[in-house]
C-alpha positions as a Markdown table, in Angstrom:
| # | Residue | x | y | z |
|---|---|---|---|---|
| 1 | Unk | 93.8 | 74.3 | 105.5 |
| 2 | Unk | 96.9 | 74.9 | 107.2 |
| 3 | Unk | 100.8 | 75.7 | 105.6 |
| 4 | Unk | 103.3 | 73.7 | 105.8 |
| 5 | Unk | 106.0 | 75.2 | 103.7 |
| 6 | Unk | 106.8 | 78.3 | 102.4 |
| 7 | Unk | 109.9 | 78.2 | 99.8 |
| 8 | Unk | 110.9 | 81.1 | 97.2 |
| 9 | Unk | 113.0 | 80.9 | 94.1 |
| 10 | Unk | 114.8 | 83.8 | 92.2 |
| 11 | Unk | 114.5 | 83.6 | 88.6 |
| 12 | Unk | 116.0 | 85.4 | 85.4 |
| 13 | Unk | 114.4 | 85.0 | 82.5 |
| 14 | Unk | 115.8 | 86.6 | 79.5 |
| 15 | Unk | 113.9 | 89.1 | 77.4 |
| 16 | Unk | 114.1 | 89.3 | 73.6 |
| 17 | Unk | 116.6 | 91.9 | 72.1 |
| 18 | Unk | 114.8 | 95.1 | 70.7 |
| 19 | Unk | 117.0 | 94.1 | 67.1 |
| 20 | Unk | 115.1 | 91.0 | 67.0 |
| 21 | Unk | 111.8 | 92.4 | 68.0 |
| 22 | Unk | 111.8 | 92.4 | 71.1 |
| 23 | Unk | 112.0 | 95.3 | 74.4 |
| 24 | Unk | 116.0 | 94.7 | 75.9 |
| 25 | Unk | 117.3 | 96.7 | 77.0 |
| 26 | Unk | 114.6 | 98.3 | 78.2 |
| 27 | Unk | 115.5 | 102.1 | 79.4 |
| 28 | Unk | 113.9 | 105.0 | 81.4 |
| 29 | Unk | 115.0 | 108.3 | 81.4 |
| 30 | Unk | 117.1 | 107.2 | 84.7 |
| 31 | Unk | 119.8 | 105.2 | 83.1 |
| 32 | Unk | 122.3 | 106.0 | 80.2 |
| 33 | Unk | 121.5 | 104.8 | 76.4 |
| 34 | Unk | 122.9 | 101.5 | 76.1 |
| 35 | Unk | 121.6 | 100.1 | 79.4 |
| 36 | Unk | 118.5 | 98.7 | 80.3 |
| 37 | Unk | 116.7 | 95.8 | 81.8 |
| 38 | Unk | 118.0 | 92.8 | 79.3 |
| 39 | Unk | 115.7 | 89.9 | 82.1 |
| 40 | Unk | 112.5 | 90.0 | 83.7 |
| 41 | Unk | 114.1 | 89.2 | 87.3 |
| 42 | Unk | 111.6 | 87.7 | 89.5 |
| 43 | Unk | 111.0 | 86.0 | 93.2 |
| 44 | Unk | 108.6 | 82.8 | 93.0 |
| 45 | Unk | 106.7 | 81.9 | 96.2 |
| 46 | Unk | 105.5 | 78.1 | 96.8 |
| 47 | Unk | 103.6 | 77.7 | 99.3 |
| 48 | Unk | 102.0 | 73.5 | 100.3 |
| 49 | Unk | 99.4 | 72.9 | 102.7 |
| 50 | Unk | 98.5 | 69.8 | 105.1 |
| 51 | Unk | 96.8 | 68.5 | 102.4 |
| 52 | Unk | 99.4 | 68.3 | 99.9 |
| 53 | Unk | 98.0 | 71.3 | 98.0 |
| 54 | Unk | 100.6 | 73.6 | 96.3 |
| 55 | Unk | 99.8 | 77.6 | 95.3 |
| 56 | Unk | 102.0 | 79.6 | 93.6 |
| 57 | Unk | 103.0 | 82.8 | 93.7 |
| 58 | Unk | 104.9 | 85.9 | 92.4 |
| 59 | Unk | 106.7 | 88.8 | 93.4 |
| 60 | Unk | 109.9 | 91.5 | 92.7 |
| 61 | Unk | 113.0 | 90.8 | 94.6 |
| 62 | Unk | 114.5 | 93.0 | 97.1 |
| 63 | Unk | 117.9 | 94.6 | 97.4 |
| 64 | Unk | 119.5 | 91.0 | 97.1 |
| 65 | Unk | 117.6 | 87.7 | 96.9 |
| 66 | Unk | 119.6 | 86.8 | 100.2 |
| 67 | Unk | 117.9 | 89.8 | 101.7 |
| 68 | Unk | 114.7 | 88.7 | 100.9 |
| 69 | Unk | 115.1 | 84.7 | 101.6 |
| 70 | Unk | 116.2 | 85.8 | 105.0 |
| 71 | Unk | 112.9 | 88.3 | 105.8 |
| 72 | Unk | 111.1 | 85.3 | 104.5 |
| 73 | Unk | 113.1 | 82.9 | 106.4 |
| 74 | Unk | 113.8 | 84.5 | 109.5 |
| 75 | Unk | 110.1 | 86.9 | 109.8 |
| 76 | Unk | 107.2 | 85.7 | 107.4 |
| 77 | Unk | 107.7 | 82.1 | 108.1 |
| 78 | Unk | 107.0 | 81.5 | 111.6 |
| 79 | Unk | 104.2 | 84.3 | 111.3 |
| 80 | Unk | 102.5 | 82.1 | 108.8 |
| 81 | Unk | 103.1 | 78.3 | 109.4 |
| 82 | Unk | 100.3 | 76.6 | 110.6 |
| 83 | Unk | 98.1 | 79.1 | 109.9 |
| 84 | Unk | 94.7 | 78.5 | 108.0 |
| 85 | Unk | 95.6 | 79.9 | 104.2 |
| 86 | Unk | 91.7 | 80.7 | 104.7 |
| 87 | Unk | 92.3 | 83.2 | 107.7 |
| 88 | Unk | 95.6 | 85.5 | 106.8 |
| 89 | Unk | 94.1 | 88.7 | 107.0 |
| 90 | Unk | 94.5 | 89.7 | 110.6 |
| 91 | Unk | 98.1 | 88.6 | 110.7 |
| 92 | Unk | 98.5 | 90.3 | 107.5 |
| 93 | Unk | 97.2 | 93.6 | 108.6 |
| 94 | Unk | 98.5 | 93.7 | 111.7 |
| 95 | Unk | 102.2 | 93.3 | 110.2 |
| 96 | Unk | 101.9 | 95.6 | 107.4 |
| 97 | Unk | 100.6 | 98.4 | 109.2 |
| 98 | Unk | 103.1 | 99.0 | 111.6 |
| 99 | Unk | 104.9 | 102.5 | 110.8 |
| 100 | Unk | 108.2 | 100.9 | 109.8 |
| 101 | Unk | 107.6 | 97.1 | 108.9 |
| 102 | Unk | 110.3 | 95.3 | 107.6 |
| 103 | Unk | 112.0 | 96.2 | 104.1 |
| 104 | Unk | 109.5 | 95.0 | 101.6 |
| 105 | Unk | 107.7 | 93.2 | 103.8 |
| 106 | Unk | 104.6 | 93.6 | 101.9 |
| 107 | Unk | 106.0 | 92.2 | 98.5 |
| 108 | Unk | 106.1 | 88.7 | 100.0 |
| 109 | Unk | 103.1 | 89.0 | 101.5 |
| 110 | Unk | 101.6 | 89.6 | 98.2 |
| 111 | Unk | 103.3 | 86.7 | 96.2 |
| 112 | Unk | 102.2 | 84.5 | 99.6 |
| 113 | Unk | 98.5 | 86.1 | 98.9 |
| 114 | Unk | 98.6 | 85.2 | 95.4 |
| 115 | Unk | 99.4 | 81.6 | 96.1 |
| 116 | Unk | 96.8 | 81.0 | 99.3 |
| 117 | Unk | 93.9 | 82.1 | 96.0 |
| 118 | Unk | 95.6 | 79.5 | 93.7 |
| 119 | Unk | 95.4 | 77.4 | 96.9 |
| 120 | Unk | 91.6 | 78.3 | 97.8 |
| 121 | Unk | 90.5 | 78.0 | 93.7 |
| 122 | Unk | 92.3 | 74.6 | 93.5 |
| 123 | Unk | 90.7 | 73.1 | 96.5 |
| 124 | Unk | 87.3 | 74.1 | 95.6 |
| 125 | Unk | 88.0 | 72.7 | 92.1 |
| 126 | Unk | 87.5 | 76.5 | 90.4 |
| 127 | Unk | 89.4 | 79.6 | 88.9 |
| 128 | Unk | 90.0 | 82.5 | 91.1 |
| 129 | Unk | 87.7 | 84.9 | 89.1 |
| 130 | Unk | 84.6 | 83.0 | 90.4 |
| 131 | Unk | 86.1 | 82.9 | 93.8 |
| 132 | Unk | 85.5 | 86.9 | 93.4 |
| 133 | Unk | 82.2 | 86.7 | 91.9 |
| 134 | Unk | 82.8 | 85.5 | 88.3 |
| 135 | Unk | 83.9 | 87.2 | 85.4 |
| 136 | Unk | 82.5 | 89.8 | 83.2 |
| 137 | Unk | 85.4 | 89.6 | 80.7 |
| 138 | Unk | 87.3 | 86.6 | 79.6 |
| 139 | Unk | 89.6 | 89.0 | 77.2 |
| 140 | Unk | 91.9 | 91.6 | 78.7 |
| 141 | Unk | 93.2 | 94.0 | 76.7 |
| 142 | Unk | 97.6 | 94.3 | 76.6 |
| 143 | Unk | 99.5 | 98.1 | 76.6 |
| 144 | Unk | 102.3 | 97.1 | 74.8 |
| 145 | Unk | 105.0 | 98.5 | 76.5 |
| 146 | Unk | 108.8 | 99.4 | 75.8 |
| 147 | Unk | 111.6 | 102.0 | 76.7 |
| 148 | Unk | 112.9 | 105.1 | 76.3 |
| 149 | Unk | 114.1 | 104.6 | 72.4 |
| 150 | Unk | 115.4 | 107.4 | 70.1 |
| 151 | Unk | 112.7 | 108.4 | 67.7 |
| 152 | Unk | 113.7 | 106.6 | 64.7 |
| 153 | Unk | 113.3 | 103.3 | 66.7 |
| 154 | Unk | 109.8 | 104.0 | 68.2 |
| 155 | Unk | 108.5 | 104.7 | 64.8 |
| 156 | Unk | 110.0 | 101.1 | 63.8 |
| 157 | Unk | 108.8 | 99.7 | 66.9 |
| 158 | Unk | 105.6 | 101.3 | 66.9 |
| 159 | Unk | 105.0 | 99.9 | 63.1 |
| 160 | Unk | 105.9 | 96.5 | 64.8 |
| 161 | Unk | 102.8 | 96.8 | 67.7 |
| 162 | Unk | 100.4 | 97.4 | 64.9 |
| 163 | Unk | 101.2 | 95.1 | 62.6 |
| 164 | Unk | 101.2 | 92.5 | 65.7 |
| 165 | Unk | 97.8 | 93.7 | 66.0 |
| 166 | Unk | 97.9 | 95.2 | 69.1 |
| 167 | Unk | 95.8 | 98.2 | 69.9 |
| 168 | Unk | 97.8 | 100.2 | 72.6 |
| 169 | Unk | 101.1 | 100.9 | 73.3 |
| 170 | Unk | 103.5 | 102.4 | 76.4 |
| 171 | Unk | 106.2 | 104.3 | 76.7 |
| 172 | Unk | 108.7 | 106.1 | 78.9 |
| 173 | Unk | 109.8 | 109.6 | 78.9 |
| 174 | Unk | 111.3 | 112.3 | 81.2 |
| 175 | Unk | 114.9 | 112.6 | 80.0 |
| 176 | Unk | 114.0 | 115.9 | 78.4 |
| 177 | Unk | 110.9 | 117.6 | 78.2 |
| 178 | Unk | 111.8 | 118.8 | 74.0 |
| 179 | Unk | 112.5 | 115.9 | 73.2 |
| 180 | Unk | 109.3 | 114.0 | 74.8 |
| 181 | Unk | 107.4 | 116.2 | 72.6 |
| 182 | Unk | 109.1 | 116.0 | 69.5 |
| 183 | Unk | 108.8 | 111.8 | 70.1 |
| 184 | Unk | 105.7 | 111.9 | 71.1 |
| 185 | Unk | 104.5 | 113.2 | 67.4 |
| 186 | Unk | 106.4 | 110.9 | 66.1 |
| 187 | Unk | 104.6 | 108.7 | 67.9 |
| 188 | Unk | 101.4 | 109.6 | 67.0 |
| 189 | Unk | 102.5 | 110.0 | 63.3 |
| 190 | Unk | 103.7 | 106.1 | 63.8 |
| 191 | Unk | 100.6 | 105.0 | 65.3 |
| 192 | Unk | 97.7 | 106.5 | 63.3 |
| 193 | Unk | 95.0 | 105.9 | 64.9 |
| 194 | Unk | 94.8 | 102.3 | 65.3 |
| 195 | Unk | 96.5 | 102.6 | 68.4 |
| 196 | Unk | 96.4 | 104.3 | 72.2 |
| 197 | Unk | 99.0 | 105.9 | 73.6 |
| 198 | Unk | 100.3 | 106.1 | 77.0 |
| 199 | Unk | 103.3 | 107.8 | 77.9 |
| 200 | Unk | 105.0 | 107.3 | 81.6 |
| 201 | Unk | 107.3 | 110.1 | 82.7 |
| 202 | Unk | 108.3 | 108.8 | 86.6 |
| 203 | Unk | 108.2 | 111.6 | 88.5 |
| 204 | Unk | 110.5 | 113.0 | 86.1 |
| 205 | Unk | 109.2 | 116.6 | 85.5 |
| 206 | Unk | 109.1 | 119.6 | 87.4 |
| 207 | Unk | 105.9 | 121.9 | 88.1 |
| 208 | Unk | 107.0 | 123.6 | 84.7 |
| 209 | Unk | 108.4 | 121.2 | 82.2 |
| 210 | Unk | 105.2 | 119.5 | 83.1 |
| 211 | Unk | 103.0 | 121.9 | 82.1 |
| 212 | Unk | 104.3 | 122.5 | 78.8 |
| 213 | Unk | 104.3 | 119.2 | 78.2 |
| 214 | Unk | 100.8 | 118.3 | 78.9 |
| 215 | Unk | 100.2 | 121.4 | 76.6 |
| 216 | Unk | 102.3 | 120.8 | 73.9 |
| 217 | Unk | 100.8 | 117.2 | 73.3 |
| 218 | Unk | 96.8 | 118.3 | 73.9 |
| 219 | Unk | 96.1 | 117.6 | 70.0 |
| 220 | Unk | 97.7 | 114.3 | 70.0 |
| 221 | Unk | 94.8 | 112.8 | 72.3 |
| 222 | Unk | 96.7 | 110.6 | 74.2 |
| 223 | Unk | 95.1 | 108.1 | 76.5 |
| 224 | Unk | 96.8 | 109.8 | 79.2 |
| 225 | Unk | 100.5 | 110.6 | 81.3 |
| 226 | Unk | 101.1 | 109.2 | 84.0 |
| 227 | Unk | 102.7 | 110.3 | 87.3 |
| 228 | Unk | 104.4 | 113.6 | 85.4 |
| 229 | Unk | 105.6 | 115.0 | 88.7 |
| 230 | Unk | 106.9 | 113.6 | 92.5 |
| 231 | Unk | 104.0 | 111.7 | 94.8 |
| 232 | Unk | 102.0 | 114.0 | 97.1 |
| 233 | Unk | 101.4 | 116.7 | 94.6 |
| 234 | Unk | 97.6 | 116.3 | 95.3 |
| 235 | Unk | 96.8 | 120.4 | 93.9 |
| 236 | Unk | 99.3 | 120.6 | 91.4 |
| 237 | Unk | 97.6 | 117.3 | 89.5 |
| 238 | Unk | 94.2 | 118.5 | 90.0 |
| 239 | Unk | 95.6 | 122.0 | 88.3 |
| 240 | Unk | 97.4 | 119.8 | 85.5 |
| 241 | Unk | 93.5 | 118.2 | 84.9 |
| 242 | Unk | 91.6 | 121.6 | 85.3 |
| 243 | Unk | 94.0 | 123.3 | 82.6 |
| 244 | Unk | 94.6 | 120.2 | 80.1 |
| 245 | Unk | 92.6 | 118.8 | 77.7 |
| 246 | Unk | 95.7 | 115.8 | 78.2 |
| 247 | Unk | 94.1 | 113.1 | 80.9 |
| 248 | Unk | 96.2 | 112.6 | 84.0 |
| 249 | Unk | 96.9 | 108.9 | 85.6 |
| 250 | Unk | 99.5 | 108.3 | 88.7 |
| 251 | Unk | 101.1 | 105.2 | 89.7 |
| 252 | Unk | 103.7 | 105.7 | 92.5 |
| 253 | Unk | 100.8 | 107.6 | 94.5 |
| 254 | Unk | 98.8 | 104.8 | 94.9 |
| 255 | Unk | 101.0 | 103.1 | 97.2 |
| 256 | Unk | 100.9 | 106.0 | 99.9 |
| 257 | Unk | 98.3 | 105.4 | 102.0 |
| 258 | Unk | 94.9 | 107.0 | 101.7 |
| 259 | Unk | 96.5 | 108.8 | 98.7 |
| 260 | Unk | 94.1 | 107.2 | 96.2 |
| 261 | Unk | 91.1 | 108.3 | 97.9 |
| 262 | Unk | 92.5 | 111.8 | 98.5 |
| 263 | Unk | 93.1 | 111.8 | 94.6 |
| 264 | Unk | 89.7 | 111.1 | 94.2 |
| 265 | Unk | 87.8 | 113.4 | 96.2 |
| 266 | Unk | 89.9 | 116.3 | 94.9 |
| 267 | Unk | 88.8 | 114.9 | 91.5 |
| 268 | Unk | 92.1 | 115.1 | 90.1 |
| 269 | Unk | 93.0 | 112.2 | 88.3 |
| 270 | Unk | 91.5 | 110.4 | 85.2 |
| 271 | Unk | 93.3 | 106.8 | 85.8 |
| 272 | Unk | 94.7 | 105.2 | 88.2 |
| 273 | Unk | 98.0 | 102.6 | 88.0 |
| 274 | Unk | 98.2 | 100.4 | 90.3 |
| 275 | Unk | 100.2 | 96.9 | 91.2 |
| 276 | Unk | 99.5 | 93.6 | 92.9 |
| 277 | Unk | 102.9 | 93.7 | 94.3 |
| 278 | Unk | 103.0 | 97.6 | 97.1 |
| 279 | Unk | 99.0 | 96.7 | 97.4 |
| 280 | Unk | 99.2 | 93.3 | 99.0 |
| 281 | Unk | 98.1 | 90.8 | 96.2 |
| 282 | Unk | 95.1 | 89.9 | 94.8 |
| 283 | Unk | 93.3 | 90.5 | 98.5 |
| 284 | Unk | 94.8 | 94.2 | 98.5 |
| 285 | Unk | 94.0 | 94.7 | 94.5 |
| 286 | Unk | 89.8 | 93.7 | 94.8 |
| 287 | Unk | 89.8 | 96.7 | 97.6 |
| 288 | Unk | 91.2 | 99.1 | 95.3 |
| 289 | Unk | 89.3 | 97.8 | 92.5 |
| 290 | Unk | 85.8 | 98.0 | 94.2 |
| 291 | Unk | 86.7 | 101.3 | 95.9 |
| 292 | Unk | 87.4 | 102.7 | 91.9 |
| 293 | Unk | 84.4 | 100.9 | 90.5 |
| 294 | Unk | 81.9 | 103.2 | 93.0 |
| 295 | Unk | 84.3 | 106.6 | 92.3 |
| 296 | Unk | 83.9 | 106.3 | 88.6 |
| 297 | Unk | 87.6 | 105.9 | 88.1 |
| 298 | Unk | 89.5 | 103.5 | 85.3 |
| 299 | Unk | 92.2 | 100.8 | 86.8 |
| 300 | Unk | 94.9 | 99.8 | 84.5 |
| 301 | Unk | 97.7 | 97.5 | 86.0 |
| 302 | Unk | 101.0 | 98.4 | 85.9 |
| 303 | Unk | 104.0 | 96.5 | 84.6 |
| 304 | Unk | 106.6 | 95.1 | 86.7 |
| 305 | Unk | 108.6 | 92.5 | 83.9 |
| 306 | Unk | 105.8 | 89.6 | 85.3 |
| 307 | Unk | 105.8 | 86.6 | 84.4 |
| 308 | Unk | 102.9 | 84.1 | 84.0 |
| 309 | Unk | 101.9 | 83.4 | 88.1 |
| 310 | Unk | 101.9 | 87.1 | 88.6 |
| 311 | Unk | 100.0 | 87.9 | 85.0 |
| 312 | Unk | 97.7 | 85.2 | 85.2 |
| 313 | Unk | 96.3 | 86.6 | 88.5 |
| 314 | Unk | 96.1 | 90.4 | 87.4 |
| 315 | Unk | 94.2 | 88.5 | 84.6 |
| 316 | Unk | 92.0 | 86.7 | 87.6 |
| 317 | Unk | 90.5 | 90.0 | 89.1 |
| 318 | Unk | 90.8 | 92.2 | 85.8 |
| 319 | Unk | 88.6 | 89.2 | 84.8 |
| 320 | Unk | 85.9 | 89.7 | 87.5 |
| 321 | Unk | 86.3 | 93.7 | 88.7 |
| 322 | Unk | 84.5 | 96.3 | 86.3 |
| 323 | Unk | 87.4 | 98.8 | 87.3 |
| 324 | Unk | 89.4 | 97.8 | 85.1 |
| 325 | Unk | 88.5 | 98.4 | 82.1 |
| 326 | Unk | 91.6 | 99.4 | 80.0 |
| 327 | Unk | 94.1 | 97.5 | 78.5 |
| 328 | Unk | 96.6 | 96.5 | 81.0 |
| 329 | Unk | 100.4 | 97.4 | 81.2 |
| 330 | Unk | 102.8 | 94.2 | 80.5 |
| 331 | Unk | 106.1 | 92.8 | 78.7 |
| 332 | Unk | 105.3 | 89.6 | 78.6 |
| 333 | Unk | 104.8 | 89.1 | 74.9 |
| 334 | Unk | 108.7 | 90.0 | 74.7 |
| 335 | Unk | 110.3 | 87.5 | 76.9 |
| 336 | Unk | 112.2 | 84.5 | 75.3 |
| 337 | Unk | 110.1 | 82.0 | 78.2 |
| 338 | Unk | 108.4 | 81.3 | 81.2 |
| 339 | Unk | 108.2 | 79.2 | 84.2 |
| 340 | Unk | 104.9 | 78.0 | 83.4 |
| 341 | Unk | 103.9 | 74.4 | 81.0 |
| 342 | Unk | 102.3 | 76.6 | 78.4 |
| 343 | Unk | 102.8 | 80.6 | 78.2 |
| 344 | Unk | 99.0 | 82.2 | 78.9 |
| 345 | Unk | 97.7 | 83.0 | 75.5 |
| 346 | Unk | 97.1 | 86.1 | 73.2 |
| 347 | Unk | 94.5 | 86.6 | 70.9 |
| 348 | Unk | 94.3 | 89.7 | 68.9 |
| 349 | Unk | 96.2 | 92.1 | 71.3 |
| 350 | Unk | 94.1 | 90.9 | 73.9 |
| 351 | Unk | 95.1 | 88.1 | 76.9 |
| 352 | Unk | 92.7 | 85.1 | 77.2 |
| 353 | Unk | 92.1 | 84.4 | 80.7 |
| 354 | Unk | 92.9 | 81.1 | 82.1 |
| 355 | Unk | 89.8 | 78.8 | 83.0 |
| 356 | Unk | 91.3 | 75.8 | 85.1 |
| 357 | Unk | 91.5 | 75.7 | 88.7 |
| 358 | Unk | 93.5 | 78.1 | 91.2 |
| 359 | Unk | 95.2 | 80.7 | 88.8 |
| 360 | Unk | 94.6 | 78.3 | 85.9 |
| 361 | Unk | 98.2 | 77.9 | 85.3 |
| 362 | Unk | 100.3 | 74.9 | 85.3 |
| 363 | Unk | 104.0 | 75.8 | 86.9 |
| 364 | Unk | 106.9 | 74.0 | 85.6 |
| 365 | Unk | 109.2 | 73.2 | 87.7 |
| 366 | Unk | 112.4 | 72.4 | 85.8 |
| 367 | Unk | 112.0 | 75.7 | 84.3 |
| 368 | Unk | 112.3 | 77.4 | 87.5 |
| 369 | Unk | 115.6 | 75.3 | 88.4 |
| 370 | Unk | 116.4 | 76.4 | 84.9 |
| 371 | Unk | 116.2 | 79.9 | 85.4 |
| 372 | Unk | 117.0 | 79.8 | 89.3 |
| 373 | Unk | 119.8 | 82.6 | 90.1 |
| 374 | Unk | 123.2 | 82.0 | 92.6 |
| 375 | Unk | 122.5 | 84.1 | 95.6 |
């Protein structure tokens, strides 16, 4: 089955304000108070076939979305037109291993992967999860997630997550090590414990604030923090594990090469965060998730403002890979809309997966002209 066409859109969809329940704007330790991602700002990839099929898929935008329709335009697109949406693998491979390929290069090829499944479970009349062996959970589990708020607006959002009867919850940190622990109580103290807790410092802390940290919250029995220190830090993590009760999880590791196995064999890690998106789509994701499934270790998908291509097929493989088995990182609850007919639905703090064909999602296309951005 051979592409025809490959087109992207940029889309800005706006996401609720954190006074009316909602996330915006949502702050890391990076940015000053008062800033903060206010849309979930993402690149959608159509892609048609000979025989009329359309897949869709998802990705983050680049630099500038001029930037990226011109890799698309100028690179991806003659690579990939008239190939078989059944044979991309080679051509994938052989462009994404080269030791300097093309800025981002691998983002498009993941929202290109994720629409040749939708294409593949469409034609043969199925959802992707059975395409990858069928499911062993239709409910996946949501980590509520939201910014870097003082502490007398975590505990009121943190009061809002349970009573929306959601069992998990993350959160940034890294702006200062005395005040991550003071929130962190808080935190607890907000939650009870009805709820999990995951706190996400971004390579924030040095060798030192790290350590007390990790100390300093041992009793609170967090599900874990993730990537406390800079990528590569291989000993230092496996130190952190050996000497805290607190259970590690990286994310920005994962997309070094080889660094997740590495991780592994120096047992050093409890979880690991990973993303369609650096990985290569769902192709990339199932490797990572049937690697993790023999080494023992928990996948939990990471958050990138998605909206319902890209969430529905995280939900596709969390759906039919044992890996991952935790509650999964997202924002989507918070956004004011979608580009799809109907949002995917949530049922107890948990995400139902969709059962019709292809990524069982229906894409509307007027919303996407809606929310289409100048470039």
């Amino acid at each position: 089955m051979k592409i025809t066409d490959i087109e992207i859109f940029h889309v800005k969809v706006p996401v609720k304000k954190i006074a009316d329940g909602g996330i915006a704007p949502y702050r890391g330790h990076d940015l000053p108070k008062g800033e903060g991602l206010c849309y979930a700002f993402r690149s959608i990839i159509k892609v048609t076939t000979e025989d009329g099929i359309i897949g869709w898929g998802e990705t983050s935008p680049v630099i500038s979305p001029k930037v990226q329709r011109t890799i698309l335009d100028t690179y991806i697109k003659p690579l990939l037109l008239g190939k078989d949406c059944y044979a991309l693998n080679k051509v994938i491979a052989d462009e994404t291993k080269l030791h300097e390929p093309p800025v981002y290069i691998r983002g498009l090829f993941c929202g290109i992967d994720i629409a040749c499944w939708d294409i593949r479970g469409k034609a043969a009349d199925v959802p992707v999860y059975k395409l990858l062996g069928g499911k062993i959970r239709d409910r996946v589990g949501i980590a509520y997630c939201f910014g870097l708020e003082d502490i007398d607006l975590t505990i009121e959002k943190t009061g809002q997550i349970r009573e929306d009867g959601y069992s998990c919850l993350k959160t940034t940190g890294g702006e200062n090590f005395h005040f991550d622990i003071e929130r962190a109580y808080q935190l607890r103290k907000a939650a009870g414990n009805e709820l999990d807790i995951r706190i996400d410092i971004n390579e924030a802390f040095d060798y030192r604030d790290a350590t007390t940290f990790l100390h300093a919250v041992e009793c609170l029995e967090l599900e874990y923090v993730e990537q406390p220190i800079r990528v590569n830090q291989i000993q230092a993590l496996k130190i952190f594990r050996q000497r805290s009760q607190t259970p590690i999880a990286i994310n920005e590791d994962c997309y070094i090469p080889h660094n997740l196995f590495e991780y592994v064999k120096e047992d050093a890690i409890d979880v690991a965060v990973v993303d369609l998106d650096p990985i290569g789509g769902i192709t990339g994701i199932v490797q990572y998730a049937d690697f993790s499934e023999e080494a023992g270790l928990p996948l939990v998908h990471h958050c990138g403002f998605d909206l319902g291509i890209k969430l529905a097929a995280i939900l596709q493989v969390a759906a039919a890979r044992i890996a991952f088995s935790r509650a999964i990182d997202s924002t989507y609850m918070t956004h004011e809309d979608d580009i799809l007919q109907e949002k995917i639905q949530i049922e107890n703090g948990k995400y139902i997966v969709p059962d019709k064909p292809g990524l069982g999602i229906d894409v509307d296309m007027e919303k996407i002209e809606y929310y289409t951005i100048d470039e």
